[in-house]
N, C-alpha and C positions, 0 to 999 in steps of 0.2 A: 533472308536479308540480314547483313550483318547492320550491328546497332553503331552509328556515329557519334554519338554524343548523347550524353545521360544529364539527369538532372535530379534535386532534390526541391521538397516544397512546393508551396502556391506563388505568385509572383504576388499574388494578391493579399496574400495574408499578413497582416499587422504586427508588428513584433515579434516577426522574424528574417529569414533568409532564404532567397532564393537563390539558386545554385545551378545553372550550368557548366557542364565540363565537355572538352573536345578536345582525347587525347590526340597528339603529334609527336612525331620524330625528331622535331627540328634542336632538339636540346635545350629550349629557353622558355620560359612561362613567362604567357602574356595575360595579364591583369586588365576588365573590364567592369571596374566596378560604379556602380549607380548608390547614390547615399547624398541625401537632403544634406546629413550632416558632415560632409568629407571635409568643409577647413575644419572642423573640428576634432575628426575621431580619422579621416582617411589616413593617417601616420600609422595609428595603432591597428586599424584594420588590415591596413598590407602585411605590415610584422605577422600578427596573427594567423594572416593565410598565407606567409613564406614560411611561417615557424612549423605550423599544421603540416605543408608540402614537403618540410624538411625534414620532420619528425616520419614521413610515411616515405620518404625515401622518393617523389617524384620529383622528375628533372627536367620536365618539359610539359606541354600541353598548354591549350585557353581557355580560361575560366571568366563565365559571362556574370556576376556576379549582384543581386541585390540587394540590397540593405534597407529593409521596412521597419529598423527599429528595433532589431533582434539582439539578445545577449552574444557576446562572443565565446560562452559555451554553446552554444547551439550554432554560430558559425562553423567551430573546430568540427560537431559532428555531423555539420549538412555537407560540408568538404571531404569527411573523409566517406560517407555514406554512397559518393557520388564517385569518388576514387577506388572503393573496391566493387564499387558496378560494376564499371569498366574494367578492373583487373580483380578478379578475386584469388586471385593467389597471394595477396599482399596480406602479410600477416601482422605488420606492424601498427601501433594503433597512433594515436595524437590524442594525450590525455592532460587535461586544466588541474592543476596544484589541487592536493586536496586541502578545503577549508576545515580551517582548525573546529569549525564549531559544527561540520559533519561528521564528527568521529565520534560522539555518544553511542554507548551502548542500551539496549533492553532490556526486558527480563521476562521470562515465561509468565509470571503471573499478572503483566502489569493489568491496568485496565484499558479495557479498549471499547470504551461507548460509542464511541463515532468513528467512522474512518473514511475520510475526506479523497472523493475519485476524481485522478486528473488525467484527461487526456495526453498521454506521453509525446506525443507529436505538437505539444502545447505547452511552451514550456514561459510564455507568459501569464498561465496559470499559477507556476509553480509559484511564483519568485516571492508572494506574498504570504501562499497558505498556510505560513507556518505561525503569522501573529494574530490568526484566528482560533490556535487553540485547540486542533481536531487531538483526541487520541493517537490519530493515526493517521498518515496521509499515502494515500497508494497512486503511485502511476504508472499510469494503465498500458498493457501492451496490447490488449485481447480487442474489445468490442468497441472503443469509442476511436480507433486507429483504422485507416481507410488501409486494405492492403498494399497500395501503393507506396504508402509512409512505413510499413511498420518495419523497414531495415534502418531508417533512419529516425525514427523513434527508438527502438533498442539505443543507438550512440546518443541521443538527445536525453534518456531517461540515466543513462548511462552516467553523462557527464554532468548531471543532476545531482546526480547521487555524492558528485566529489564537489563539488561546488558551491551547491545552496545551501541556505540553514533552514531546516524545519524547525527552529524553536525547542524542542524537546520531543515530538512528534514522532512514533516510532516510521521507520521508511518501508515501506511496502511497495511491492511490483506486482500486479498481476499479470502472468505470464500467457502468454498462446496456448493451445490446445497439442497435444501430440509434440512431433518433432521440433516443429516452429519455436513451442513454449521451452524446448529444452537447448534451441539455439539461444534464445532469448538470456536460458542464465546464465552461458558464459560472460556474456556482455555483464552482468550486473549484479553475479558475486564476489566476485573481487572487491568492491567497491561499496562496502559499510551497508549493503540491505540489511535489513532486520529480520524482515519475516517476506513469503512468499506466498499469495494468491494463487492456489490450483482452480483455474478453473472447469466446469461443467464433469465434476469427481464424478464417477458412476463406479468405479470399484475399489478394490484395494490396491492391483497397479497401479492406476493412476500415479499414487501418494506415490507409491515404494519408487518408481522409474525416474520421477522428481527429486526424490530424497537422494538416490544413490548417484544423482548425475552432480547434485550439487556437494554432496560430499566428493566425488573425483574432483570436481573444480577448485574445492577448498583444502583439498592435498596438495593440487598443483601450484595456486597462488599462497601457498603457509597460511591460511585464513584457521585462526584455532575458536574464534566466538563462532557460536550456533547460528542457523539460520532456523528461523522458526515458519512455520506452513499453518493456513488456514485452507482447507481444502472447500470449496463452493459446492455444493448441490444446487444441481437445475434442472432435473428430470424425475421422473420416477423411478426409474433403475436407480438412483441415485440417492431418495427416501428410503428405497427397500433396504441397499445397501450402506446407509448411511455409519450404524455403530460401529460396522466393518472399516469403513473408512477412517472413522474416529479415531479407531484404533491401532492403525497402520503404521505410524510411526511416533517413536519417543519426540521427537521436534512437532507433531500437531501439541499448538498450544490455542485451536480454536476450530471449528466446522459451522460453515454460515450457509446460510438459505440464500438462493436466488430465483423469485417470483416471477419474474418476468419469464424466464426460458420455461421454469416450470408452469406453470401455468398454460402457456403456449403447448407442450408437450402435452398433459391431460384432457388439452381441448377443452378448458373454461376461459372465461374472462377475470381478471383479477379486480376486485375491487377492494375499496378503502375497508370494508368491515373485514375483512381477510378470512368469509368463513368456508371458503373455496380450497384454502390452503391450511385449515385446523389442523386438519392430521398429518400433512409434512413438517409443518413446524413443531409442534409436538415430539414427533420421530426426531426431530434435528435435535432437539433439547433434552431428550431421555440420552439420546446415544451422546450428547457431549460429558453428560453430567454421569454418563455411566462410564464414560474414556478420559473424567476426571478434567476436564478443558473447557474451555468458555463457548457458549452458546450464538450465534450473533445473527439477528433479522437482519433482512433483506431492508435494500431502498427505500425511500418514501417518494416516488417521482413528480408530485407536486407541487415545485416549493413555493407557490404563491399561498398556499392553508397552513399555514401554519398552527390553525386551530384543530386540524386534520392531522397532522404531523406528531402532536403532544398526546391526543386518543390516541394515536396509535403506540407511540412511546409509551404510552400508561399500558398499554395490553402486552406490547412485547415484555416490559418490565413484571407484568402480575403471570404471564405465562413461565417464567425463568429464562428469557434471554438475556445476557451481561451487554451488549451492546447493538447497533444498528448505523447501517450505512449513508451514506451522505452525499448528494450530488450538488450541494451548493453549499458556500460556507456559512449561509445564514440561518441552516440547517443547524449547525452544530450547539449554537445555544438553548435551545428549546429540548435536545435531548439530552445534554447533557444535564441540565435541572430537573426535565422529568424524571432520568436515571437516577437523579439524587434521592438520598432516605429522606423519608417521611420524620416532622417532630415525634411521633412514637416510636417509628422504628430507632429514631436513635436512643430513644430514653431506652426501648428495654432492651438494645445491644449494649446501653452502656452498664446495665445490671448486670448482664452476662457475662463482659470483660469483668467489670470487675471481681466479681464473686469466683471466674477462674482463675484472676490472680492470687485474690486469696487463698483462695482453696492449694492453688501452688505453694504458698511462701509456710501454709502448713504442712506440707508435706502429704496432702490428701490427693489421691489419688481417682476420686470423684467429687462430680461439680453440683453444689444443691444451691437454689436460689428457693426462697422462705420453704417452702414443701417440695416442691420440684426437684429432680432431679435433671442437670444439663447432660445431653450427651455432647462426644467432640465435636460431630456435624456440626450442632449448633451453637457451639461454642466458634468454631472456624465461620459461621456465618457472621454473629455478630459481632468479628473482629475486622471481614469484611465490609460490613454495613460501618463501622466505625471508619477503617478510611477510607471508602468513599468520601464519609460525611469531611473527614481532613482536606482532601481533595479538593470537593467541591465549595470549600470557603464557609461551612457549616457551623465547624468547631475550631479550638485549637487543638496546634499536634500535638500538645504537652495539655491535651484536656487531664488525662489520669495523674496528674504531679499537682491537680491543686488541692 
């Protein structure tokens, strides 16, 4: 049975767009749109959906069209999501100005304590998460996307990427599994990601297949900044293999645990004390710390305990994980203070800075604090513990100038 008419979205869903298309022959687009607000925004809603139709090069068809409140980036890609339904041979895209204040860059080392999960096919999540402050904000293409959305989720996370301000927030995508996750990063390297979500890693492929596909994408759009990868473990296969992983490529600048699938896979239940999962987590923190990159626990999925939330931050934080995942933004302040140094850990980081600048500005080539001797390890520790503490509003950043 050939298909008539395609669609994009819920009719039902709130700040956004629903989307019928019924292409024709007759050469003329006919416009049916429904909007509480039309004497107000229906001027700039037709432009945008003739601008879209003109950018993708169609010259006919009827578009039934709702309007529940949605941004007109995610009009441009509920339109064109539904225009290469029907024709997938259209190669052209329909893309929104990039905003001057999504063009920051990252850095391998930053820190990444939280990292803030948003359903990509939700893109009234987005528009706020960035004046909550997460490390990191990732939108999601993999598990919280019904298959039905996720080709218009890619154009929705897509046009996110050029449009919104995360605040300083580095931008993350977690990408599909297999083939899906590697259509996925056409869509959305081009377009200022930071870093890339592998999910459910079980070997060294995984990483390498991801790596080499977004390096060909980033030949072909001139893109010369690095995309940086967080590979996920969610299985067994995936602890066994983990150092392996770690280690797969120069651009992992992190390997995080995921509870939920592992768990499932072992056949336990997971619970808050997390000693089900000791020795995955464990695995995950030797092999980051032996592949030289950051360690990162898994979810907290109950964001009503917040007193359950902070235990748990204190265990990730004493076991050596550098950060932890986030499903609500109310989430984000409770880890990021638990993450913060302790009043002693900063006093005796701040012994160790200073005694290795000293030891520097003498020209000593070993670091002794009263009898002790420092090694670098812990000297790079507590220059880390130092800014964190900068970070987190602790000290000043000019603490060693007074």
């Amino acid at each position: 049975m050939i298909k008539t008419n395609f669609s994009s979205g819920n009719i039902k869903n709130k700040s956004d767009f629903y989307i019928e298309y019924v292409p024709s022959k007759s050469g003329k687009i006919n416009l049916d749109i429904k909007s509480k607000t039309m004497i107000l925004h229906g001027t700039k809603l037709k432009k945008t959906i003739l601008n879209t139709l003109n950018d993708l090069e169609v010259k006919s068809g009827n578009f039934y069209i709702t309007d529940n409140g949605g941004q007109y980036f995610v009009l441009k890609a509920r339109l064109e999501s539904v225009i290469k339904d029907a024709n997938p041979k259209i190669k052209k895209q329909s893309l929104p100005k990039f905003n001057k204040h999504s063009q920051y860059k990252s850095k391998k080392d930053r820190f990444r304590r939280s990292r803030l999960y948003l359903p990509g096919s939700q893109a009234k999540l987005m528009l706020n998460a960035g004046i909550h402050n997460p490390d990191g904000i990732i939108l999601d293409l993999e598990d919280s996307v019904a298959p039905s959305d996720k080709a218009s989720a890619r154009l929705i996370v897509r046009n996110a990427l050029r449009h919104l301000n995360f605040h300083g927030a580095e931008r993350m995508v977690r990408i599909n599994q297999g083939e899906l996750g590697l259509k996925d990063l056409e869509k959305v390297i081009p377009h200022n990601v930071h870093l890339i979500l592998i999910p459910k890693s079980e070997t060294v492929e995984d990483v390498i297949k991801v790596d080499q596909k977004i390096q060909l994408i980033s030949k072909k759009c001139k893109r010369k900044d690095p995309v940086y990868l967080m590979p996920i473990i969610e299985s067994a296969t995936g602890v066994i293999n983990s150092l392996e992983i770690a280690k797969a490529s120069n651009n992992n600048v992190a390997i995080a645990i995921g509870l939920e699938d592992y768990t499932a896979d072992v056949g336990v239940e997971r619970t808050n004390e997390g000693t089900e999962s000791l020795f995955a987590r464990s695995q995950i923190i030797n092999a980051a710390r032996s592949a030289n990159i950051q360690a990162i626990d898994t979810v907290f999925s109950d964001i009503d305990d917040e007193k359950a939330l902070r235990i748990s931050v204190k265990e990730a934080k004493q076991m050596g994980f550098d950060g932890k995942g986030c499903i609500h933004p109310r989430q984000i302040k409770p880890i990021h203070e638990e993450f913060s140094p302790t009043e002693s850990e900063i006093i005796k980081a701040k012994d160790i800075v200073l005694a290795f600048k000293i030891a520097q500005k003498k020209g000593l080539g070993v670091v002794s604090l009263g009898s002790k001797m420092i090694d670098p390890p812990v000297v790079k520790r507590a220059q880390k513990i130092m800014n964190m503490a900068i970070i987190s509003g602790l000290i000043s950043k000019n603490w060693d100038r007074k």
